[in-house]
C-alpha positions in Angstrom: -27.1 -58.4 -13.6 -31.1 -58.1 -14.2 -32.0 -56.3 -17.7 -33.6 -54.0 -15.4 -30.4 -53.4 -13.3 -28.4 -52.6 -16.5 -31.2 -50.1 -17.6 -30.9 -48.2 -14.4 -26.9 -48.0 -14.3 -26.9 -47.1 -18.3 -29.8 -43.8 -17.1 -27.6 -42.8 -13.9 -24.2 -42.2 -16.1 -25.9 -40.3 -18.8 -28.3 -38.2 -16.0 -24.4 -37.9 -14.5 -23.0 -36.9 -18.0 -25.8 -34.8 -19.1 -24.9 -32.8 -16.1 -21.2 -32.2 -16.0 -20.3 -29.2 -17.5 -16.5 -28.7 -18.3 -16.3 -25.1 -18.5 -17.6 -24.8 -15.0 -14.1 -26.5 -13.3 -12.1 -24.1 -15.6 -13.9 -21.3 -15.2 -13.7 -21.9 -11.2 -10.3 -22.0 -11.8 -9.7 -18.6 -13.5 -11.1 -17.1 -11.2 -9.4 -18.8 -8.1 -6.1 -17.8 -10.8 -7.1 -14.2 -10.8 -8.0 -13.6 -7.2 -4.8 -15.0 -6.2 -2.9 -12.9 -8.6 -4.6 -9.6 -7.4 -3.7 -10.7 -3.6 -0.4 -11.0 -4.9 -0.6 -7.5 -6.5 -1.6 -6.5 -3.2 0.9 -8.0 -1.2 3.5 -6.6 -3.5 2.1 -3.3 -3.2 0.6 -3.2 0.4 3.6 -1.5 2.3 5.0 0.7 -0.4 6.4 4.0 0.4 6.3 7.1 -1.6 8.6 10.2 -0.8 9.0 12.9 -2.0 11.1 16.1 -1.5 10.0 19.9 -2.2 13.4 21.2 -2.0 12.3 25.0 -2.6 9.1 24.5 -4.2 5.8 24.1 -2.6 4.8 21.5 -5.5 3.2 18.3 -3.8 2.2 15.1 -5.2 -1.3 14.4 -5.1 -2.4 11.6 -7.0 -0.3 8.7 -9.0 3.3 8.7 -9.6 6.6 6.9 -9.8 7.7 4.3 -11.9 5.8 2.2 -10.0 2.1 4.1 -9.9 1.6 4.4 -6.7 -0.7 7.0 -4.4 -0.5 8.7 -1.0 2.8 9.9 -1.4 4.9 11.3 1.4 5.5 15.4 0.5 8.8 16.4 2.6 10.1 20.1 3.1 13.5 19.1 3.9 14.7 22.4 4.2 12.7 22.3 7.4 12.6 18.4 8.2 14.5 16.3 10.6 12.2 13.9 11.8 8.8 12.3 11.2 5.8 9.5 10.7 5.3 8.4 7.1 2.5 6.6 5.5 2.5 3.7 3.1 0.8 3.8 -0.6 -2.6 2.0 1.1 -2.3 4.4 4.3 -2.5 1.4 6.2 1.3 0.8 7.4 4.0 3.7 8.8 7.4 3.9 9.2 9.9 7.0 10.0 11.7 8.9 8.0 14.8 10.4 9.4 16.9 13.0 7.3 20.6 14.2 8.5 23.8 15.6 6.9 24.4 18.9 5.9 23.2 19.0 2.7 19.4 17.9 3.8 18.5 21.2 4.5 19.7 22.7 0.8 16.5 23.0 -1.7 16.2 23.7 -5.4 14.3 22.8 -8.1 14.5 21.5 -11.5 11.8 23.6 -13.3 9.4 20.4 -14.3 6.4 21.6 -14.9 3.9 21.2 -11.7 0.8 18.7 -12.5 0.7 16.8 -9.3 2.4 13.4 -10.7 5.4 12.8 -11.9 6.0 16.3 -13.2 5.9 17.5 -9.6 8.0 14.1 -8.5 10.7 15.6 -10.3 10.6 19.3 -9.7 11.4 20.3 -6.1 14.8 18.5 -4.5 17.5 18.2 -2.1 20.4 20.3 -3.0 23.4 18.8 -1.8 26.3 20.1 -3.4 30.8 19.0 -3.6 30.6 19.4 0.6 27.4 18.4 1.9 25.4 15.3 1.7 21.8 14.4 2.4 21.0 10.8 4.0 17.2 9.7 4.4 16.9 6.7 6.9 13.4 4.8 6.5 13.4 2.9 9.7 10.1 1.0 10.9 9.9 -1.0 8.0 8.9 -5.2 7.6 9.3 -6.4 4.6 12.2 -8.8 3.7 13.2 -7.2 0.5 12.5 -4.2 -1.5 12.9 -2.4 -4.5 15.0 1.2 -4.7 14.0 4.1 -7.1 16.1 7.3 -6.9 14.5 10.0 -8.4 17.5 12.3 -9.4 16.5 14.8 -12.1 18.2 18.2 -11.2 18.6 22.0 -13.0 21.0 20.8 -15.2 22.1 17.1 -16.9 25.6 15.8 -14.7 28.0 15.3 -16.0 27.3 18.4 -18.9 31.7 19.1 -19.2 34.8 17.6 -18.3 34.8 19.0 -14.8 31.8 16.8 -14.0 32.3 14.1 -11.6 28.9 11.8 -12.0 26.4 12.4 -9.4 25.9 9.1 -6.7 24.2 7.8 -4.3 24.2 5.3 -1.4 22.0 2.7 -0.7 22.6 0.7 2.8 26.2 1.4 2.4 26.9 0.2 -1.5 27.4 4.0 -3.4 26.2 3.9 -7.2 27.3 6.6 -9.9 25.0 7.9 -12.5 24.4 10.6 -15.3 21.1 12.6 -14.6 18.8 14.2 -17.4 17.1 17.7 -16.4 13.7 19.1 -18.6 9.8 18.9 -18.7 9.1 15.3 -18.4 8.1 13.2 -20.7 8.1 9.8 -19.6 10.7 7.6 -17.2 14.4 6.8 -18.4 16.4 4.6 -15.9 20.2 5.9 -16.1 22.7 3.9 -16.3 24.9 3.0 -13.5 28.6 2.3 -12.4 30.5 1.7 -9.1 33.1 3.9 -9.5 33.0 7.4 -10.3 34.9 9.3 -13.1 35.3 12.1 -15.1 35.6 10.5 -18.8 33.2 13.1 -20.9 30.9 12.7 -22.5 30.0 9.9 -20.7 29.3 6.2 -21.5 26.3 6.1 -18.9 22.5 6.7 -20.2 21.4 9.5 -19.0 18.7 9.3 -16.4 15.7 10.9 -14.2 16.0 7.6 -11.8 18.3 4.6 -10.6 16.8 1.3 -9.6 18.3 -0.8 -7.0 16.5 -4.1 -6.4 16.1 -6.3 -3.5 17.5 -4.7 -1.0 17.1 -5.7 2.5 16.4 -3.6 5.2 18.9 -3.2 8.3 17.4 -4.3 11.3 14.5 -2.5 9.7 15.9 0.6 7.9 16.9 0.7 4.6 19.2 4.5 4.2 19.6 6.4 1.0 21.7 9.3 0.5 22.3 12.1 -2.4 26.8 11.9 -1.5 29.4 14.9 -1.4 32.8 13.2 -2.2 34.3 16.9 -3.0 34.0 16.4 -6.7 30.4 15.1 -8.2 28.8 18.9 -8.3 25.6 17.7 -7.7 23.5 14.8 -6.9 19.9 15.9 -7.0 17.7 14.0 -5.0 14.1 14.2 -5.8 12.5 11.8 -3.9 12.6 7.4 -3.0 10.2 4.8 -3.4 10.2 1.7 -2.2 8.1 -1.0 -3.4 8.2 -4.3 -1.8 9.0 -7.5 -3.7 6.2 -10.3 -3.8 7.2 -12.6 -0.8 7.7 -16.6 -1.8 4.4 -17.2 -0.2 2.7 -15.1 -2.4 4.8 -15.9 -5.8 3.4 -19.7 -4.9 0.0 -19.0 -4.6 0.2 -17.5 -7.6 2.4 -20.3 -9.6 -0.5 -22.6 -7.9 -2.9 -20.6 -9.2 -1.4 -20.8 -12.6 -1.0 -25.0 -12.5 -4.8 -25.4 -11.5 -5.6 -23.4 -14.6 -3.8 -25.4 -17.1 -5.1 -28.5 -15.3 -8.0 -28.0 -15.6 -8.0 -26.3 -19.2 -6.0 -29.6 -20.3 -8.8 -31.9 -18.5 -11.4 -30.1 -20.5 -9.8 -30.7 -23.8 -9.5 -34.4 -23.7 
């Protein structure tokens, strides 16, 4: 190779050097992480459902609630409801919402005070009492797995004596028992929860103003819920049901892929 050959090669990898910037991969790469992570957050959320019962009360949702903060949520009078169109959280998917059983139609209230959130979540509700049970079929629905919360606070904590059976509830045909809380709120507490019901007092179960049941799969489509009358639970209040979609493998790739490429790239940099 000529002297002068050398000289050129020797300038082209430093001209190539002098303009390689490490950060520039890396930072390409957050971002790609990022973006994926909020489609993912949007996946998860996309077809979430928000419903809520008034039970007596004329106290709506209108902005954020449930334990997972979502918007748009469905306000039901079920003393007056059989049948109907629901949206999603992003307005942009609907299923139906079917209540039966005779203790659909009953409303009360727990006495929360009203501030168009959670507060309101938990105020109105289906009343069903020792003979009458209220069963809300979502039907319409596409995801492969979702996420149950129960909202269940009542008038009064169950079980509050030795008399008290423990309030329960059905989801797509598996029944779980649980001890509700009543009073203004003041955050979330997820109650405890057994299979089989009893009268031990006071009980062993954390009291509650929700139950979550995870990754259940809908029924060609439906996915039921329903506040139970087994002649002696006193009450299973039944404020409202959210379902929230769980992130489908796709998405929980992406964002694993998303996660590799970052530390790739943050490892090349740091050679």
């Amino acid at each position: 190779m000529s002297l002068s050959s050398l000289r050129l090669t020797l300038k082209t990898k430093q001209h190539m050097k002098s303009n390689y910037h490490p950060k520039q991969p890396a930072a390409l790469a957050a971002i790609c992480a990022v973006l994926i992570g909020a489609f993912a957050g949007n996946q998860a959320h996309a077809q979430s459902f928000g419903i809520n019962f008034l039970g007596n009360t004329s106290d709506p949702v209108t902005g954020l609630a449930g334990v997972v903060s979502i918007g748009n949520w469905n306000n039901i009078a079920n003393t007056t409801f059989t049948s109907g169109s629901i949206l999603s959280s992003d307005g942009l998917s609907s299923a139906t919402l079917s209540l039966s059983g005779s203790g659909s139609a009953n409303g009360w209230h727990s006495g929360t005070v009203s501030d168009g959130g959670n507060g309101s979540l938990l105020d109105g509700y289906m009343d069903t009492g020792t003979t009458s049970s209220g069963i809300a079929a979502i039907s319409g629905l596409t995801g492969s797995l979702y996420n149950i919360f129960i909202y269940d606070e009542g008038d009064a904590a169950r079980p509050g004596n030795g008399g008290d059976w423990l309030p329960n509830y059905t989801v797509n045909g598996i029944t779980y028992y649980t001890a509700t809380l009543t009073g203004a709120f003041s955050g979330f507490v997820q109650g405890g929860v057994t299979t089989v019901n009893n009268n031990t007092f006071p009980t062993s179960l954390v009291y509650g103003n929700y139950i979550e049941i995870d990754n259940v799969a809908p029924i060609a489509g439906v996915i039921t819920v329903s506040a139970n009358s087994d002649t002696q639970t006193w009450r299973s209040p039944f404020d409202g049901v959210q379902l929230v979609p769980t992130p489908e493998p796709s998405v929980v790739g992406l964002s694993l892929l998303g996660s590799v490429l970052t530390l790739g790239m943050f490892r090349r940099r740091n050679k």
